[in-house]
Structures are given as C-alpha cells and as structure tokens.
C-alpha atoms as one frame of an Amber mdcrd trajectory, in Angstrom:
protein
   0.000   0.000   0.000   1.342   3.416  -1.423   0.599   6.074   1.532   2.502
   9.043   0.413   3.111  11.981   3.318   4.943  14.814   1.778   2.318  17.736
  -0.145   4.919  20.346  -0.256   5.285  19.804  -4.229   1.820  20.202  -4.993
   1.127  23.704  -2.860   0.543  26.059  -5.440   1.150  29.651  -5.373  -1.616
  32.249  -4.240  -2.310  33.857  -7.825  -2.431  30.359  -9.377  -4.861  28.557
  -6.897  -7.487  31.565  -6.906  -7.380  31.684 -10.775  -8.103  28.030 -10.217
 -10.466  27.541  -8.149 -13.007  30.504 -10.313 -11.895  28.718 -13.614 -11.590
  24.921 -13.120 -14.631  22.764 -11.652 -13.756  19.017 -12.106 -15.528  15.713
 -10.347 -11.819  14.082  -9.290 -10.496  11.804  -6.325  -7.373  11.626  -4.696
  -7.608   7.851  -3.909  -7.624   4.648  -6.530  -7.185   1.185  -6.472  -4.253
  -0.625  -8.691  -5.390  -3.888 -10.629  -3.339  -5.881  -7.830  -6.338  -4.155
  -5.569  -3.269  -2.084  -3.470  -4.432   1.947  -2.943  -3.049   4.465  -4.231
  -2.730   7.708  -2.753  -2.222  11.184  -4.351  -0.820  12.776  -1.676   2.285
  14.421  -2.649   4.788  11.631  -2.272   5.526  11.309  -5.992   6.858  14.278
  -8.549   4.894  14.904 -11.206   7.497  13.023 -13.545   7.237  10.086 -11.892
   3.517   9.696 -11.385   3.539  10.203 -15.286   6.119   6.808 -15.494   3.549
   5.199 -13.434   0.633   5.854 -15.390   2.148   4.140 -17.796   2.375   1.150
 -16.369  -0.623   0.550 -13.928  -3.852   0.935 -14.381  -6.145   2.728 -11.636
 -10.350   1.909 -10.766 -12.029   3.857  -8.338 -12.471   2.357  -5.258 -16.158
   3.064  -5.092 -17.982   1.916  -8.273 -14.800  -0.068  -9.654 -14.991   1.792
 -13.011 -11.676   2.707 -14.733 -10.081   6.045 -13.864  -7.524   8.241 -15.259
  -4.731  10.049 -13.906  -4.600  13.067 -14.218  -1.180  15.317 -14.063  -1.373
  18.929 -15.557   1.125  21.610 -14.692  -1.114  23.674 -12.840  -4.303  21.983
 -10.906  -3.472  19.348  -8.481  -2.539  15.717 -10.120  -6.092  13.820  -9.248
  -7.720  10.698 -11.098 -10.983  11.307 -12.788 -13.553   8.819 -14.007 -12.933
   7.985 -17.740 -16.698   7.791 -18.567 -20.364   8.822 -16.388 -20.058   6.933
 -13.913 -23.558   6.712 -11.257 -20.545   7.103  -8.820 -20.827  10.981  -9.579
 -23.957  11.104  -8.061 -21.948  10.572  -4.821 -19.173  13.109  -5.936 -19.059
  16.920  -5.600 -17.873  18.955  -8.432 -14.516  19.748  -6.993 -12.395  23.172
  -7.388  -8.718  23.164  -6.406  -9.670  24.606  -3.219 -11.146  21.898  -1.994
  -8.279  19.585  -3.319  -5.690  21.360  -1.619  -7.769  21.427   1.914  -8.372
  17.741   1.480  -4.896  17.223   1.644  -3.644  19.994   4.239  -6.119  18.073
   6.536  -5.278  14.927   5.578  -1.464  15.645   6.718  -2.760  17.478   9.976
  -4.147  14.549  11.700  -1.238  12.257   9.810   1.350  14.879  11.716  -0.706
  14.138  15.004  -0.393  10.276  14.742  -4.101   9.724  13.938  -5.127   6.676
  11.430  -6.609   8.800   8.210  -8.056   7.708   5.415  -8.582  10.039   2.729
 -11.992   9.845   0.593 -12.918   6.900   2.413 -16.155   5.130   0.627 -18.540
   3.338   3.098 -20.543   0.976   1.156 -23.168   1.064   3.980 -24.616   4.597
   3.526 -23.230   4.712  -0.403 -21.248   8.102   1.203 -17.638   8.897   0.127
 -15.945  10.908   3.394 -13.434  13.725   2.407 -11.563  12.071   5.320 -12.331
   9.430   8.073 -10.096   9.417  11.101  -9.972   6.369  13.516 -12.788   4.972
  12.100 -15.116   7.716  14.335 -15.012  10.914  12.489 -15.934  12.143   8.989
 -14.504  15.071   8.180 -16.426  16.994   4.874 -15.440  19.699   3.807 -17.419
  22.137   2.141 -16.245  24.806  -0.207 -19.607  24.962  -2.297 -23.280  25.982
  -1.172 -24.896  21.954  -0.740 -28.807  21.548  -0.151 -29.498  21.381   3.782
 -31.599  18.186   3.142 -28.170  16.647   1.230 -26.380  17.999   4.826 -28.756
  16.567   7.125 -28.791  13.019   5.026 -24.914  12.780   5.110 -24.605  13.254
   8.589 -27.557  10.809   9.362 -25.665   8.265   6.922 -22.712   8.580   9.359
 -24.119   8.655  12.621 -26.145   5.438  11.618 -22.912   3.730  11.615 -21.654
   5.841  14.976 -19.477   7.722  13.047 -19.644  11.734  13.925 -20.091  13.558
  11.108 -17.557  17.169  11.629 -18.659  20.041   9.062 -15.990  22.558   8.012
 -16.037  24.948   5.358 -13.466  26.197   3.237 -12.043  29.438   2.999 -10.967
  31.236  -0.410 -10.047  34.381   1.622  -9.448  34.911   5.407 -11.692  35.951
   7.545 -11.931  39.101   9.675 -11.149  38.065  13.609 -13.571  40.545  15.390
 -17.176  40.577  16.695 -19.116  42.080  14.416 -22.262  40.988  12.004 -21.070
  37.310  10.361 -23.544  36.618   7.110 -24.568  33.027   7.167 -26.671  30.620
   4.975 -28.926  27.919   6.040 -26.428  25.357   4.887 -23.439  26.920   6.948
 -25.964  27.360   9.819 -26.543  23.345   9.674 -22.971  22.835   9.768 -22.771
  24.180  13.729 -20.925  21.874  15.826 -19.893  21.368  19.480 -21.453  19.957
  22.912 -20.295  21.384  25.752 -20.218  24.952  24.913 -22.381  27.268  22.216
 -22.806  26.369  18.764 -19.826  27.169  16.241 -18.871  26.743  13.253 -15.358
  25.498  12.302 -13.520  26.992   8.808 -10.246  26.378   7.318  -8.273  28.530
   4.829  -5.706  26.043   2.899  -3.678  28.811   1.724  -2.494  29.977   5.143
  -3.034  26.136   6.596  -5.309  27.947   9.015  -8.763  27.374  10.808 -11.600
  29.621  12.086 -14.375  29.780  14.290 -17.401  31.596  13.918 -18.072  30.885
  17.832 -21.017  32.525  20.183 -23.316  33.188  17.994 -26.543  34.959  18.393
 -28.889  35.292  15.593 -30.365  38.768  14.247 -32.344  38.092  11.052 -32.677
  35.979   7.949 -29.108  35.519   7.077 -27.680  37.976   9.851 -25.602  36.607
  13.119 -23.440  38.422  15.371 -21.040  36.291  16.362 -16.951  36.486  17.570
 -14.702  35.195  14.335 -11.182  33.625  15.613  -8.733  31.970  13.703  -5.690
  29.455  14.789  -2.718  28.450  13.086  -2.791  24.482  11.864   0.050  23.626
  13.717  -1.742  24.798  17.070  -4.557  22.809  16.398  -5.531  20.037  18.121
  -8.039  17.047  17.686 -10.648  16.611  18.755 -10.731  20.219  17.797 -10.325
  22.977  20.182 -13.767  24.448  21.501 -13.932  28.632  21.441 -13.926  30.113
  25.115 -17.272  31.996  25.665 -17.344  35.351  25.544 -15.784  37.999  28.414
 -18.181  40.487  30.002 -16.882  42.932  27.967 -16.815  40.834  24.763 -20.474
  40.556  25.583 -20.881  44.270  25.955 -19.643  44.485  22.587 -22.532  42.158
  21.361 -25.174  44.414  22.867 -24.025  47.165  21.098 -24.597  45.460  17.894
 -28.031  44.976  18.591 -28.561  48.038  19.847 -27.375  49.196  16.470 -29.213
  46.903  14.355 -32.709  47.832  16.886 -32.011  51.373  15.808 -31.965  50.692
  11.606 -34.972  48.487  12.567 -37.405  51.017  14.248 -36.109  53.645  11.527
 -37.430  51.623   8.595 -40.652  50.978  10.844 -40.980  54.652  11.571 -40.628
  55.446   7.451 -43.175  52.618   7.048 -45.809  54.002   4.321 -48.655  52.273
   6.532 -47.752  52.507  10.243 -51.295  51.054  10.862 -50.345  47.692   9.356
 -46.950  47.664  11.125 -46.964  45.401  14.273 -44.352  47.336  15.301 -45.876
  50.367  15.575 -49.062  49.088  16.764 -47.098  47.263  19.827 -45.295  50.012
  20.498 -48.935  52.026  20.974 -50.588  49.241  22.972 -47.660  49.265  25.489
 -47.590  53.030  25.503 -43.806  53.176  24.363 -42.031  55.898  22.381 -41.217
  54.410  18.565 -38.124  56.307  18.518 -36.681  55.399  22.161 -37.408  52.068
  23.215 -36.077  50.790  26.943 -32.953  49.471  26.213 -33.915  45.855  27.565
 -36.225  45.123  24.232 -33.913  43.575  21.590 -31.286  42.397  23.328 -29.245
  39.186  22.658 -30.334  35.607  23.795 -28.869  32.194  22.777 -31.268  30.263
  20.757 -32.980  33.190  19.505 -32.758  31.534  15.718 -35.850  29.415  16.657
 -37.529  32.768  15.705 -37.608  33.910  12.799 -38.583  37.621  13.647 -35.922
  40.680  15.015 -35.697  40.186  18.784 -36.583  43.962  19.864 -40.075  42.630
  17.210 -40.812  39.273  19.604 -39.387  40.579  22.760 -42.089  43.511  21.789
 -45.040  40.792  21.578 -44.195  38.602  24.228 -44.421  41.888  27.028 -47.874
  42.614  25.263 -48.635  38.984  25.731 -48.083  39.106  29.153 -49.513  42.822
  30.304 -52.471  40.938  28.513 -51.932  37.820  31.439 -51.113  35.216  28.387
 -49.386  32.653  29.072 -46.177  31.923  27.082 -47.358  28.491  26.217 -50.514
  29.929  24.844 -48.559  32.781  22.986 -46.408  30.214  20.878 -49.528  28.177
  19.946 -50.806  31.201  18.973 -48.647  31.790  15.937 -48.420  35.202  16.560
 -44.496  34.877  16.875 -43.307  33.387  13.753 -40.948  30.087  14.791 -37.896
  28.951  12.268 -39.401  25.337  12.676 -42.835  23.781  14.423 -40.654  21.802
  16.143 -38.635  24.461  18.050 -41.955  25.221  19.799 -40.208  23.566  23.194
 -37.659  26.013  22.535 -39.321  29.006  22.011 -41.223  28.709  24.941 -38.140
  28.505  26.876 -36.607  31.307  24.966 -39.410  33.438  26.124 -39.694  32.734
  29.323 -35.906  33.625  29.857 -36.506  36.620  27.887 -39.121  37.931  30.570
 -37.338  37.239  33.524 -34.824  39.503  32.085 -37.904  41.993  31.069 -39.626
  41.994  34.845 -36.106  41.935  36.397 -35.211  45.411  34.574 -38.922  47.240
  33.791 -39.048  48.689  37.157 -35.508  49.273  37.405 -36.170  47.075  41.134
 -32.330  45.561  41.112 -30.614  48.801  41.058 -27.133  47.230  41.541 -27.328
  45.696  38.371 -27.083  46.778  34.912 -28.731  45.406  31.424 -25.163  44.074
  30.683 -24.955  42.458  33.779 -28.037  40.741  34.070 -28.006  39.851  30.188
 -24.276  38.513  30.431 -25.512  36.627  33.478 -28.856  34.854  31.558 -26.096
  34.401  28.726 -23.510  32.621  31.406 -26.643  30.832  32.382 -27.018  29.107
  29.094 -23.671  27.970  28.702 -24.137  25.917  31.978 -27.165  24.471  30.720
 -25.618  23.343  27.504 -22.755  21.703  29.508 -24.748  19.438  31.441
C-alpha cells in the first residue's frame, strides 16, 4: 500500500490557486485502487514526472464503483484521477475546485502529523457516502467549499451517525476571515454545519492557503441571514483534535454584542418609523398598545439571547409581543400556539417557549428598574452565562 506523506510539491502559489479555483470545476479523487487491488494515494509523495512513469504502467479503478479512472497530471491543478466515462458514482461526488483539493490534503497531513489513522476519501458501502476524510474509524470530516442543499447535509450526517461515526462540518475558505465581533452573514447550509457539545454552537472553517482554521463561535442570531457572532482563527500547527472548543465570551466581549443589537434595533425602528402604513406595522401598533415611544425604546427590548434563531422575527419585534402577551396575562405556552411569533421550525416550539420565558425574567427583572445594583449588561451577560451551563450538562 502506497501512503505518500509529503504535499509540499503540490502547494501552489496564491495567484495560481485563486485563478483556479473561479476557472476549473472538475468531479476528481485523490484515492484509486491498482489492478493488484493495493491503494493508491495522491498525496504528494511522488513528482509529477514520476507519477507520469507510473501511469504508464498501472492501471487505476475507483475504489467506489470499480470503473476505470484516469490520472490526471497537468502543470497547474493538483494531479487527481478522474472517471474515464459517467459513472452513477458521480452522483456521490461533488464537483470539486482546487480549493477543496488542496484542503483535502492539508487536513489529511494534519491529523497524519498528530499520529491519527486517516483515510482520505474513504467510501462506506453502507450509507453509499464517500468521506473527504475518516479518522480512527469515528469521524468524517467533509469539507465544504460549495453551497450543498441542507436536506443533502442533514442526510450525510444521518448516513454517518447510523454507523456511529460523527459527522464534523468545516467549510473552506478562499479568503481569510476578519477576527472581530461584528455581524457574520450566514446561509442555512453553513448554519446546519454548527458543531460542538459542551459549549455554544460554532462553526469550524479552514483557509488552505495559510493552513489555518476559524471559528465563527457565540453566535446569536439577528435576522434571515444575519448573526453576530466572535470570528477567531488558529494556526494548523496549534490545532488540536478533537478540535479545540472557542472560550465563551468575556463580560466585555459581551458588551460588545449588545451594542450590535442596539445598532441593528435602531436601523430596525427607523425603517418601521418610514413605514408608508404605520397602521399595518406590528411594530408600531405594539409600540402604541404598550404606551412606548417608537423612537426610544427601553434598552432591555432587543437584546441578545442564545437560541434566539428558533424565531424567525428581530428580537426587539418578539421581545415587543411577548411583554404585550403578558400585560395581557397570556401565558407563554398559549402565545407560541398562537402563531403570533413566527418560529424557524414547528418543532422548536419547546424552545421558544423557553426562549421566552428567559426573555421575561430579564424583562420583569429590569422594567421597574427594582435591582438597582445591576445593569442590562450584567443581568443579560448573566442569563447568557446561564445558558452555557445548561448546555454543559
């Protein structure tokens, strides 16, 4: 068995690998099997000389469907094998830019540099499901440098944890990110690719051509695409595996959040307040029933929660309708069967209720301004500490 561990020869320079990965969209694998059924692995161990020498002597099937494949050695994209014909094994393959190639194989020499068994595009005849990599026979790493269906998400990572394998989502970088909190635009395929247990919800990245991962970590949700969230990055050779988890957020990191939101609360009442029909806005009309100036809310409505994506509404709009729910004496339980606040899913309805309920705690904790030793950041940085308990135990 060929199990080549050097990639240095096959890193391409910046100003190639960008023009390649906008220009060049190929199905190819990285793995084959020789007709003496040995695999072969295009990892970087051979020059681009010899691998030409040995295509001319073996012959290469993929490992999946058996069908022949060709080798593939051009002087720019990454030597890879192809299928020679359609193959119905393509309907298991992503179209695959150089990108993706050269992460494959950055991560495939991570965990080989940290003594882990790897096996790079791994096919598991069980599920029909080719893993980018599968490490120890536990993990499946994918990663994603292309938008993919959430459905085609959600049925991968079933297919794997069928077979107690934990599926670990990261997507690839073209560009670094910015490390700062700040407004992080998400879609709902990277939003399925969250990870992590013990602590909030992230989402790991990794930027082959800096060999360099990210975190989109404590994230709360705004609207439609929109998070706030703190973006931090770490160098490959720091990493570790399992992967490092993201620390939560400081009391002043947290004060930084709040000011987002207080931002994004102000853009939000102005485009109520231009509204061309303020009598159809619920936002103005909930703003009248609880006697409340449009232009200068309390600063406790549309603040930051965790779990506030199982809304799909701006949190200074439900926070609004759940303290008009409840100067009204309905009950939170009866306000989510309602459907007067809009959930992300029926099935978050559990959640939601729970989200609200926190949410006025906060509310009757504050209105009255009775605890007059503590702020909005402290008692919101508190219910936020609160919530990363919970999701440790």
């Amino acid at each position: 068995m060929v199990r080549p561990t050097n990639l240095s020869m096959f890193l391409l320079p910046k100003a190639f690998l960008f023009h390649i990965m906008e220009k060049r969209r190929v199905i190819c694998i990285l793995v084959a099997k020789t007709a003496r059924q040995e695999f072969f692995y295009l990892t970087g161990k051979h020059t681009r000389t010899e691998l030409q020498e040995i295509r001319l002597r073996e012959q290469f099937f993929c490992p999946s469907c058996q069908a022949p494949l060709l080798l593939k050695i051009g002087e720019i994209n990454i030597p890879h094998f192809a299928h020679q014909t359609l193959s119905l094994c393509d309907n298991f393959s992503e179209p695959e830019s150089s990108l993706h190639l050269q992460g494959k194989l950055l991560l495939y020499q991570f965990f080989q540099q940290l003594d882990f068994k790897v096996d790079l595009e791994s096919y598991i005849p069980q599920i029909r499901q080719r893993a980018d990599l599968l490490v120890s026979g536990q993990f499946a790493i994918e990663f994603q440098c292309s938008k993919i269906p959430v459905p085609q998400l959600n049925q991968r990572s079933e297919g794997y944890r069928r077979l107690n394998i934990q599926p670990i989502w990261i997507k690839g970088l073209k560009e670094p990110c910015c490390e700062e909190i700040g407004l992080i635009r998400l879609g709902t395929h990277e939003v399925e690719m969250r990870q992590g247990a013990d602590q909030a919800l992230f989402i790991l990245l990794f930027h082959p051509l800096d060999n360099r991962f990210y975190y989109h970590s404590n994230l709360f949700y705004v609207s439609s695409n929109r998070w706030v969230g703190k973006t931090k990055s770490i160098r490959a050779r720091n990493q570790i595996f399992p992967f490092a988890v993201p620390k939560p957020l400081t009391k002043e990191e947290f004060n930084v959040v709040l000011g987002i939101f207080r931002n994004v609360r102000q853009r939000y009442t102005r485009s109520q307040l231009y509204n061309e029909n303020r009598i159809k806005s619920l936002y103005c009309r909930l703003c009248y029933e609880l006697r409340l100036d449009m232009t200068n809310l309390p600063a406790f409505f549309g603040i930051p929660i965790l779990g506030a994506e199982c809304l799909k509404q701006p949190a200074v709009l439900w926070q609004l309708q759940a303290v008009a729910a409840w100067e009204k004496g309905v009950s939170v339980d009866t306000l989510i069967a309602s459907g007067k606040l809009v959930l992300s899913n029926p099935a978050h309805a559990s959640q939601a209720v729970a989200l609200v309920s926190e949410y006025l705690a906060i509310y009757m904790t504050l209105k009255d301004g009775s605890s007059k030793d503590s702020s909005l950041l402290d008692i919101a940085y508190d219910n936020y500490c609160k919530n990363l308990r919970k999701l440790r135990k």
